[in-house]
C-alpha positions in Angstrom: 0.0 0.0 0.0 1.2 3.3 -1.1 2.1 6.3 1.4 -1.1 7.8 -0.1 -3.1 5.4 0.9 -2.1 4.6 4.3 -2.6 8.4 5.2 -6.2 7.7 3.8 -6.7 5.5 6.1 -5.4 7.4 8.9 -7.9 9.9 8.0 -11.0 7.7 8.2 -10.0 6.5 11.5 -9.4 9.9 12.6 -13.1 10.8 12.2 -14.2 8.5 15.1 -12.0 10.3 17.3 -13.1 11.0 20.7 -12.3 14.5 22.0 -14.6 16.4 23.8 -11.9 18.4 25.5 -9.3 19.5 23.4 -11.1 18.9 20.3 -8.1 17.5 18.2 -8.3 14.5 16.6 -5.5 12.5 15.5 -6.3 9.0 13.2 -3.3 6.3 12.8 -3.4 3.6 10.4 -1.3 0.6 11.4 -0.4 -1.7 8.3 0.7 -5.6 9.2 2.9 -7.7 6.8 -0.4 -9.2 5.5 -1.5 -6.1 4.0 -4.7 -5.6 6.6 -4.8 -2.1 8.2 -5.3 -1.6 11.9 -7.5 1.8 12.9 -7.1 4.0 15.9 -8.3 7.4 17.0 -7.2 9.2 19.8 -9.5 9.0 23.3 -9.6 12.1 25.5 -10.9 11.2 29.6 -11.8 14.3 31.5 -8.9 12.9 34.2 -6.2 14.0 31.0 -3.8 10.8 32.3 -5.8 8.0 30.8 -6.8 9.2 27.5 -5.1 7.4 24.7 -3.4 8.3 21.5 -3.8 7.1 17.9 -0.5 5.5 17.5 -1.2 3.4 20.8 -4.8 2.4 20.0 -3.3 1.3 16.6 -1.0 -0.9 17.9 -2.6 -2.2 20.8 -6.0 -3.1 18.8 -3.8 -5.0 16.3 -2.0 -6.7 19.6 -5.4 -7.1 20.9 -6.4 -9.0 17.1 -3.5 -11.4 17.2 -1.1 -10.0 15.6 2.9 -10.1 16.9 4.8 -7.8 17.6 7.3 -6.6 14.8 4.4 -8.0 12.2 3.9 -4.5 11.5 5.0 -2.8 8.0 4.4 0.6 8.1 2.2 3.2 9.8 1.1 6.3 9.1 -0.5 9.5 11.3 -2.8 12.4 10.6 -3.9 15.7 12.6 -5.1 18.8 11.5 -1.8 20.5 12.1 0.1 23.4 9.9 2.9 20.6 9.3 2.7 16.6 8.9 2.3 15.5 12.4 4.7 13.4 15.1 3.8 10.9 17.7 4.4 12.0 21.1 6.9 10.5 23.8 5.0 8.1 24.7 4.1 6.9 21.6 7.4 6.6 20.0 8.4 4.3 23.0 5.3 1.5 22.4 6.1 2.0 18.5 9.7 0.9 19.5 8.8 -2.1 21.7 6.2 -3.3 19.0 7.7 -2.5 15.6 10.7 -2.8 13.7 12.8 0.4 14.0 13.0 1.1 11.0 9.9 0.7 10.0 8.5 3.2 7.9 6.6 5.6 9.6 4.5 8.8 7.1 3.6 11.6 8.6 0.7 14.1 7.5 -1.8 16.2 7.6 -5.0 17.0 6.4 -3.7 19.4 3.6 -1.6 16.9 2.4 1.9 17.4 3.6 4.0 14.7 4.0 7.2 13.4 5.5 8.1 9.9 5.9 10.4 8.7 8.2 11.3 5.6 10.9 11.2 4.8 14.6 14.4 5.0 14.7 14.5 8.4 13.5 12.0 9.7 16.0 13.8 7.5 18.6 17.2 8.5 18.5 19.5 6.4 21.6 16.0 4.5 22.2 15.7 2.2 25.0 14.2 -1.0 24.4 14.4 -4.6 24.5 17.4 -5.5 24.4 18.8 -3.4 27.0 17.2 -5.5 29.3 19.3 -8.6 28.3 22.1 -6.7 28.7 
């Protein structure tokens, strides 16, 4: 599937978006090596701490579906932002533990703009895994 169409994607997930509070919605679309794309919308709670973003709903509803970890191929993120948007902190680190790093991850918005990039890329001198084997 082409960058294209993966940000597609993201937008139609982004329209179920539940924000009542801050009133931005973010879509992800989460595509697995079998070419089926996992939705997720961010989920605001009026407690701020347990409201959920796009990337993580993505990733956990594919987890949730039976699909493994670093089964992913590529994922891509939308937001009504003046440039593409970025995962947050948090975000990055679950996209880490359950991807590839250097999985492809595109960037948008809803005018358009694009920039691809990787986890590793948004992760620079990431802690994961492995350090725990260490």
């Amino acid at each position: 599937m082409d960058n294209t169409l993966l940000l597609q994607e993201a937008i139609k997930a982004r329209a179920a978006a539940y924000t009542p509070y801050s009133g931005f919605g973010v879509g992800a679309a989460l595509l697995d090596k079998e070419g089926h794309v996992h939705h997720g919308c961010n989920v605001e709670n009026a407690a701020y701490g347990p409201t959920n973003c796009a990337e993580r709903t993505a990733m956990f509803r594919a987890i949730a579906d039976g699909h493994a970890p670093g089964s992913f191929s590529a994922m891509a993120i939308v937001g009504d932002t003046e440039e593409p948007i970025a995962p947050c902190g948090v975000c990055r680190q679950v996209m880490l533990e359950l991807c590839d790093p250097d999985m492809p991850v595109i960037l948008g918005n809803l005018k358009g703009d694009i920039r691809e990039t990787t986890i590793r890329e948004l992760l620079p001198y990431a802690f994961g895994p492995a350090h725990l084997q260490e």
